[in-house]
Structure formats: structure tokens, C-alpha cells
N, C-alpha and C positions, 0 to 999 in steps of 0.2 A: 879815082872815085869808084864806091861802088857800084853795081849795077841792078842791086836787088831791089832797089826801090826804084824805079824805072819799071824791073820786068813785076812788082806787082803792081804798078799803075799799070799797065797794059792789061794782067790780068783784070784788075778792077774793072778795065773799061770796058771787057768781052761782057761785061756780068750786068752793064747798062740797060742791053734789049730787055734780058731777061726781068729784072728788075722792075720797067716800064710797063710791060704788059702784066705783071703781079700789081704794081698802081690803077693798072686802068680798070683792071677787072676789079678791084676793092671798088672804086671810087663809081663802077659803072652799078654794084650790087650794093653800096650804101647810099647811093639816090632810090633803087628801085625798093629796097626796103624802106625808103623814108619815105616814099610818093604812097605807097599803100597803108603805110600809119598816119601820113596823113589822110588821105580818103577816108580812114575808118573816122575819125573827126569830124568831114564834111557830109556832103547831102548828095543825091543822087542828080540834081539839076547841075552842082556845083561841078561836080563829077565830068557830066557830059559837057557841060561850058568849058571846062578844060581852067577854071578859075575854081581851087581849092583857097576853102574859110569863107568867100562872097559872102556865101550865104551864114555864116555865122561857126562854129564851134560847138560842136553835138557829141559830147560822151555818151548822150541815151543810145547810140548806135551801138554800144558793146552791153547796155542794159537789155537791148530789142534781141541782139544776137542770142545772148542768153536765154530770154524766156520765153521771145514770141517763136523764134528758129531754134530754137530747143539744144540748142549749141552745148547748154550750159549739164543736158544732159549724157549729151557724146563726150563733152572733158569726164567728166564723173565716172562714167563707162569706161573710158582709156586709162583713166589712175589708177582702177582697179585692176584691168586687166596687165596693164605694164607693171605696176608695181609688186600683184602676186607672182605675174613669170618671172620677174626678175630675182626674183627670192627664190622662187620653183625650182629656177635653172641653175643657180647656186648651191642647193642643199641639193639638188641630183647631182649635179655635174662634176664639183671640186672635189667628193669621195671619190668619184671614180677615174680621175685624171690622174687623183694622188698615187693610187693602186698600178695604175698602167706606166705613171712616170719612176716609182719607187720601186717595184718588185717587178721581178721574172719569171714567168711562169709560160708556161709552153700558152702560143696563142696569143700571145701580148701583141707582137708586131701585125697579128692580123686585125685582131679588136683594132689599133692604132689606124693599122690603112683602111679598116670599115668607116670610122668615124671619117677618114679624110677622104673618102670617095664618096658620104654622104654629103661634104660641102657642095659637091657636083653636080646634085643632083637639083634641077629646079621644082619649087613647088607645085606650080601649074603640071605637071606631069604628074604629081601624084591628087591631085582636086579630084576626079570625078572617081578612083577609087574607094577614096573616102569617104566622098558623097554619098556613093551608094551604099558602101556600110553603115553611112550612119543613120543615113534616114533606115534602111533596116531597120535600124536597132533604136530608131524615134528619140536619138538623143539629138535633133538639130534644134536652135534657137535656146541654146546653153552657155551661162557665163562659165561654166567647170569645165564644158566643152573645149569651148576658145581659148581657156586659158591651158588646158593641158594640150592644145595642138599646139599654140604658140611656144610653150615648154619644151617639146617635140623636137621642132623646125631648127629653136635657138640651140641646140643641145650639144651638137657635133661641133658644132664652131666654139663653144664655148668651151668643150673638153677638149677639143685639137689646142687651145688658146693659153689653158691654164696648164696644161704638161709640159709648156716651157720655161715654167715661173717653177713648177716644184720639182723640174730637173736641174735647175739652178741652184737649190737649195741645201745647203752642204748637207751630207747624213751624220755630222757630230751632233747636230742637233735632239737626233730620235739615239743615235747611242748616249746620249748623257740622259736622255729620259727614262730609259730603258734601263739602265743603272740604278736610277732615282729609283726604281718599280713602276712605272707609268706604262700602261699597254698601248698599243697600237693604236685603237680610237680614242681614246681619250691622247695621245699623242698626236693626231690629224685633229683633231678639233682645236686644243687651245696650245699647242706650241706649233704647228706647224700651217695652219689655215690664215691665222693674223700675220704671219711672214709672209703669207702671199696678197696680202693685201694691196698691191698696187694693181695685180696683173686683176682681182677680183673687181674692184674698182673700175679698171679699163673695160674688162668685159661688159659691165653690167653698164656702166653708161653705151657701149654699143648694141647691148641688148634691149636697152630701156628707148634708142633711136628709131631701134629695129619694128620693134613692137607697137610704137607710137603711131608710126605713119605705116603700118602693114594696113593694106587695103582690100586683099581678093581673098584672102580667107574670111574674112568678118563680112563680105559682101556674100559669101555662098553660104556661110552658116551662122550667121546673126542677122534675119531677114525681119527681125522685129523694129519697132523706132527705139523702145526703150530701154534696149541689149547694145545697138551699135555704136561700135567707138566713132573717134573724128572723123577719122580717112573718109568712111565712110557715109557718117552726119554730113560732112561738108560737101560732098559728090552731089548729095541729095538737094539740100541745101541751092547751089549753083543751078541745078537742073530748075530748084524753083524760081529761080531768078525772073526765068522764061513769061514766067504772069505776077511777081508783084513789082518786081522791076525797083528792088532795096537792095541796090548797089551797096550803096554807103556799109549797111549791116550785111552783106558777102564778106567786104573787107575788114570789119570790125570782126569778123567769123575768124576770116582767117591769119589776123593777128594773134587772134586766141589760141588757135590751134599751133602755131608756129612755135610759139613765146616761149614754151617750155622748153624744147629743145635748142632753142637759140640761145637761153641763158643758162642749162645744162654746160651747153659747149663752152661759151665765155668762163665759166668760174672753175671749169675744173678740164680747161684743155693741157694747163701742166701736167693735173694727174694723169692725161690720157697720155701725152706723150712721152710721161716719165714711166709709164706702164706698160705700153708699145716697147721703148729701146731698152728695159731691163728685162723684161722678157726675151730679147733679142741676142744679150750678151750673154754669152755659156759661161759660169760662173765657179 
């Protein structure tokens, strides 16, 4: 008899622990995410009795979140600003990945390790540099501000990211264009940028993450109520808790703020990690 199935029951069974603590941790963060969607339902007496719905079933607590805590203006704020960077960082970024992944020119490999010594760098170290340039220069409490810092920040990681999706990409592609008479940009644009579209994809929902919940740039240069994205709104928001004491609508707040990137992640974590491991294969 053989003994191969034997020695993978054994492996199997090494793979148990591991296994169980990936169970617990699901089952430990899908109660604590269901305990605060329900709170955002209940009331604040219900709340502290530790008996959620007693007191009855209140959707007005994500209507209150909205208009009275002005929630509904920090989502509005963050769409904007997440959804121009992400486009921003795209139409900067993917030209110039193409350029440093496809051509050779004295300088490349340095441009390359500038960008990847910029992932190193944290942003808090470069805050109060900027601060002071920019009040200088009386551009703070700016949506074109935020949105070309956040452009900025995301920029390096997203061009370290995309050079390995367009060095995977055979160059038969730009020599049968180049045949056809198709120049170089118009060749990076519509044959060679939609081929990258997994690795673009991936980027941009990690940039769309990124940007969503960034909180210390928007708190040093969007000091306005009606400029600041969530991270922010909500910080605020919680500190008010301290005097109206509207539990219920903190948590209705911050299902709000959540929601988008929880259901980003759910519908399209295939494409992240079919974006992730094709990026990863040298092709």
C-alpha cells in the first residue's frame, strides 16, 4: 500500500492550527463588524444596557449622521478627493513606468531606486516642510492642494508597481505597431496601457484605500469643516460625542465611512489578487 496518502493526511493535519486561528479571527471580526451595524440601528440607552433593538429599529441614525454630523459632507469630500487622485496618479504615473520599464537611457536604474527609496520615506517627516511652504505661499485649506499632495505621496508606489506589469509585456506588441506606422504615444496609450489593465486596477484600488482613510495630511491642510474628508470628519465627529452623547449616530457615522472600502474589497479582491501575482510573474 501506498504511503502518499497517509503522508498527506499528516500534512493536512500540521495545516489544522493554522487553519483555526484564520476561523477565529473571521468569526471574531464578523461579530465585531455585525455588533456596530447593529448599534448604528439602535439608540444610545440601548447601547449602554448592552440590550441592542429593546428600544426599537432607527434607520434615522444614518439620516442624523448625515445631516445633523455632517458626515454626508466628509463622504462627498473623500469622493472627490479619492477619485481625482486616483485618476491623477494614473495619467502621471503609468507614462512614466512605461518609459523607465521599456527604454534604456543612461539614468534609468537611478530614476528606478529614487522612486523605491521614496517608498521609505515616511510622510510625517516631510509635514512641517511643507507646511511652511505652503502657508508661505497661502495655498492651505485647498481641494487642488490635497488632491495634488495626495497625487504626490501615492506616486512612487504606484510607479515602482506598474513597471512590473509593463516589463512583463512582450515588445512584439509596439514592433507590430510600429510596422502598422503607430508612434510611440499613441502606442502607450491604446495598445499597450489596456494590457496593463490588471496591474492598473490593483494599483488604483490600493490607492483609492490609501487615500480614503489618509488622515494627517487632511488634518494639517484641510482645517476647514467643509474641505474635510472622513478620516477626518469622523475624528471630529467622536470628540463630539464627549457633549451630545449620540452613540447610536458615531456608529451609523462609521458604517458610512467604512462601507465603501469593505465593498470595494469584497467585489473585486479577485482582481486585486489576480493583479498582485501577474505582476509578480516575469513573463
Amino acid at each position: 500500500m501506498s504511503n502518499k496518502p497517509l503522508a498527506g493526511r499528516k500534512a493536512d493535519s500540521t495545516l489544522i492550527p493554522g487553519y483555526a486561528v484564520v476561523v477565529l479571527w473571521c468569526l471574531f471580526t464578523v461579530v465585531i463588524i455585525g455588533w456596530i451595524v447593529a448599534a448604528s440601528f439602535s439608540t444610545t440607552k440601548a447601547i449602554f444596557a448592552g440590550k441592542i433593538f429593546s428600544d426599537g429599529f432607527h434607520p434615522e441614525n444614518y439620516i442624523k449622521a448625515l445631516i445633523t454630523h455632517k458626515v454626508g459632507v466628509y463622504f462627498v469630500n473623500s469622493i472627490i478627493y479619492t477619485l481625482t487622485t486616483c485618476f491623477g496618479v494614473i495619467l502621471v504615473s503609468a507614462p512614466a513606468a512605461y518609459i523607465l520599464a521599456r527604454y534604456a537611457f543612461k539614468g534609468n536604474k537611478l530614476i528606478q531606486n529614487t522612486f523605491v527609496a521614496a517608498l521609505g520615506i515616511p510622510a510625517i517627516m516631510i509635514i512641517m516642510p511643507l507646511f511652511a511652504l505652503i502657508t508661505r505661499l497661502n495655498l492651505t485649506n485647498s481641494r487642488g492642494l490635497l488632491v495634488f499632495l495626495y497625487i504626490s505621496i501615492n506616486m512612487p508606489f504606484t510607479v515602482f508597481f506598474m513597471i512590473a506589469f509593463f516589463q512583463n509585456i512582450s515588445f512584439s506588441f509596439e514592433e507590430a505597431a510600429s510596422i502598422d506606422g503607430c508612434g510611440p504615444i499613441r502606442t502607450f496609450w491604446v495598445i499597450i496601457l489596456p494590457l496593463a489593465q490588471p496591474g492598473i486596477i490593483t494599483v488604483t484600488i490600493f490607492n483609492f484605500i490609501t487615500v480614503w482613510n489618509e488622515y494627517f495630511m487632511a488634518l494639517i491642510f484641510a482645517n476647514k469643516t467643509n474641505l474635510r474628508p472622513v478620516a477626518v470628519g469622523l475624528y471630529s465627529m467622536i470628540q463630539s460625542m464627549r457633549y451630545t452623547g449620540d452613540w447610536a449616530g458615531m456608529f451609523a457615522a462609521v458604517v458610512i465611512v467604512f462601507l465603501p472600502t469593505f465593498l470595494l474589497y469584497i467585489f473585486l479582491s479577485e482582481k486585486i489578487i489576480a493583479g498582485v501575482t501577474s505582476g509578480a510573474i516575469k513573463g
